[in-house]
C-alpha positions as semicolon CSV with decimal commas, in nm:
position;residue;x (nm);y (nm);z (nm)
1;X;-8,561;8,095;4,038
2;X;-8,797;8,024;4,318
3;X;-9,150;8,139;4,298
4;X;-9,414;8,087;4,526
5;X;-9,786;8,087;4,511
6;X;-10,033;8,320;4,736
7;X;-10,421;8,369;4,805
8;X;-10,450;8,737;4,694
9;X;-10,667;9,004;4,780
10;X;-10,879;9,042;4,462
11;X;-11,001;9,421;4,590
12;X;-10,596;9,497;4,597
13;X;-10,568;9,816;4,379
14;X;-10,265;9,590;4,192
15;X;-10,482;9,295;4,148
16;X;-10,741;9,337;3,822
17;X;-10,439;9,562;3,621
18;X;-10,182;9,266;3,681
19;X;-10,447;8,993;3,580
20;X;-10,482;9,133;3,267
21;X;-10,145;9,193;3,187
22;X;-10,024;8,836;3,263
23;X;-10,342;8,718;3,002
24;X;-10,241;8,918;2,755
25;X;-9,847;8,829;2,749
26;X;-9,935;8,461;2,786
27;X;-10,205;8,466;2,505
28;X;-10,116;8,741;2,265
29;X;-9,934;8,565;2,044
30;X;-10,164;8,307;1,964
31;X;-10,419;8,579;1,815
32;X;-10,637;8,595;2,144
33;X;-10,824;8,884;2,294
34;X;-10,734;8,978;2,601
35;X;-10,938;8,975;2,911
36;X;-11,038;9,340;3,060
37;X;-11,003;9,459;3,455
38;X;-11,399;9,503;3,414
39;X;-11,405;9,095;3,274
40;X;-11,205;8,925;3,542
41;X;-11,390;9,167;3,807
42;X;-11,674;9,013;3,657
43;X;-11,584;8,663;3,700
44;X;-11,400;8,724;4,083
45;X;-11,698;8,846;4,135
46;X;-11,896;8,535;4,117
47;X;-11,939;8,270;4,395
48;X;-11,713;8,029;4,399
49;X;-11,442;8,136;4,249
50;X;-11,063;8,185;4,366
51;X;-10,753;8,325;4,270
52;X;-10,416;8,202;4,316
53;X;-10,089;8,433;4,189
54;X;-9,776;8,322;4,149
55;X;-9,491;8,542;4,237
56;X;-9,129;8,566;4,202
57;X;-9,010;8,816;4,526
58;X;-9,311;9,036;4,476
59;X;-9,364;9,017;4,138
60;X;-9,621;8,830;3,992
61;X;-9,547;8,621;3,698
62;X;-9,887;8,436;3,651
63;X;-10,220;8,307;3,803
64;X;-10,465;8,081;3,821
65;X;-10,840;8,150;3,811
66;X;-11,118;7,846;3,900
67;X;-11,449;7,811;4,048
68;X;-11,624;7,562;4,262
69;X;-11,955;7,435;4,297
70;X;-12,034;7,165;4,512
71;X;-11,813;6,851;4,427
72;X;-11,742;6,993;4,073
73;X;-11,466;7,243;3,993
74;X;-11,358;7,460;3,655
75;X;-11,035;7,565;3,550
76;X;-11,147;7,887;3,388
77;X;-10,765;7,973;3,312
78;X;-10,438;7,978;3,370
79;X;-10,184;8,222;3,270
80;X;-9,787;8,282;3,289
81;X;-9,603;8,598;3,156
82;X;-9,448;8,477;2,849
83;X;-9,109;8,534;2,971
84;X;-9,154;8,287;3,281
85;X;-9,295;8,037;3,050
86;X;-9,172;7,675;3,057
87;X;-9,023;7,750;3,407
88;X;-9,261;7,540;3,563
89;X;-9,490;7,802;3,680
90;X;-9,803;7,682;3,568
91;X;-9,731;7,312;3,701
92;X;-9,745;7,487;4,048
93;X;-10,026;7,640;3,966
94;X;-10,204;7,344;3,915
95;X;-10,073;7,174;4,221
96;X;-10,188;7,446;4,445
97;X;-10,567;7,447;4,252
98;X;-10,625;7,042;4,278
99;X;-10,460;7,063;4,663
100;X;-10,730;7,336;4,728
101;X;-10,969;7,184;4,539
102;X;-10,900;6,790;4,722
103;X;-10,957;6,970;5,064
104;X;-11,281;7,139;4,952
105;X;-11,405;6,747;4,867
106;X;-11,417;6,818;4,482
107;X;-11,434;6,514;4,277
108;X;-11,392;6,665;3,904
109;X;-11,263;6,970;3,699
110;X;-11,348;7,021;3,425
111;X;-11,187;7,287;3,136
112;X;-11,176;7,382;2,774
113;X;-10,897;7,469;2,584
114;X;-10,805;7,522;2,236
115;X;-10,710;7,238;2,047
116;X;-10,364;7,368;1,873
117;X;-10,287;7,480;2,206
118;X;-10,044;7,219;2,269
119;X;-9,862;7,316;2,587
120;X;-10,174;7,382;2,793
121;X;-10,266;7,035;2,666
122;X;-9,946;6,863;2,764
123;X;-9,967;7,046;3,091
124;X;-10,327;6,930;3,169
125;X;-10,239;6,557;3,041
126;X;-9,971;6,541;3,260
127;X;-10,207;6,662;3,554
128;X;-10,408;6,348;3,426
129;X;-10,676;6,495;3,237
130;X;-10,867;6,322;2,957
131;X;-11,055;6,460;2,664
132;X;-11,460;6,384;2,674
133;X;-11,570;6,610;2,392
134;X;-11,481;6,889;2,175
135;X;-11,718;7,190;2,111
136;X;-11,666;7,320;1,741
137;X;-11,547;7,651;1,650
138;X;-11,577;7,755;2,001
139;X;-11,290;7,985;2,009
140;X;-11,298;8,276;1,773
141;X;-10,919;8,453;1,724
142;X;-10,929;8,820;1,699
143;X;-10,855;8,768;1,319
144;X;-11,194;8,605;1,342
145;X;-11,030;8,217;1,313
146;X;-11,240;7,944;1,477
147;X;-11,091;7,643;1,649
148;X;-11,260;7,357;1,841
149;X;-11,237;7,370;2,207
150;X;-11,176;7,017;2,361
151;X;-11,361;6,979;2,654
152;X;-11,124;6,792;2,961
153;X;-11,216;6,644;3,335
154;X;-11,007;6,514;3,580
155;X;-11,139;6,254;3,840
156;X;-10,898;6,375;4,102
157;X;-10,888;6,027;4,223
158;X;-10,735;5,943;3,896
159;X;-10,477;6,233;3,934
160;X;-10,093;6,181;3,928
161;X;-10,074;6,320;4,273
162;X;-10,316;6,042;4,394
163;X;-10,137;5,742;4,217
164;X;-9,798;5,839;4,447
165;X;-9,996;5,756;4,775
């Protein structure tokens, strides 16, 4: 399978409906509540903040959602349709955000994400991330479970993409 990655035009008619589909397969079964249309209009909304889809032919199969300010980025999140999981979709996510992010002159990104999420964390220590805090009980399931949120950055001078150079 070959998938590709695209800028997207977030007013697109296809655009919010999609977004929130591709949340909700890729978090669902870890007892999350899914993003609305309305919430990532919200957040597109914002300055600073980009979209990048990743598409198989033309259908998307997940996305990536961050925002910039000044030399400081966040990954606000990443999602893949569970059935292109562990194809290596979100790697090239992640590629195309910190290649974006290097030519805006961003230094850092930081994100949070649930500590028994263990494949987002793998993913993001493999980008070269490192852990500098945990907030407690930060995430609330739907089932009303709380779980810490570890708090990452990446120096992108630190980044495995750097250390090949």
């Amino acid at each position: 399978m070959t998938f590709e990655v695209s800028d997207i035009d977030v007013g697109a008619e296809w655009v919010l409906p999609a977004l929130e589909a591709m949340y909700a397969s890729a978090f669902t079964a870890m007892d999350e509540r899914a993003w609305t249309a309305d919430e990532f209009r919200a957040l597109i909304d914002m300055p600073g903040v980009f979209v990048k889809i990743a598409h198989e032919g033309n259908n998307p199969v997940g996305f990536i959602l961050y925002r910039a300010v000044l030399d400081e980025a966040e990954l606000i999140t990443v999602a893949v349709f569970e059935g292109s999981q562990g194809k290596g979709v979100a790697s090239l996510l992640m590629r195309q955000m910190i290649s974006h992010l290097r030519y805006m002159a961003v230094t850092q990104i930081f994100l949070e994400v649930r500590e028994d999420n263990s494949r987002a964390i793998k993913l993001y220590e493999q980008f070269g991330f490192t852990e500098t805090g945990k907030r407690s009980g930060y995430y609330m399931t739907q089932s009303g479970s709380r779980f810490d949120a570890l708090c990452l950055c990446l120096f992108l001078n630190n980044s495995p993409d750097d250390k090949e150079k």
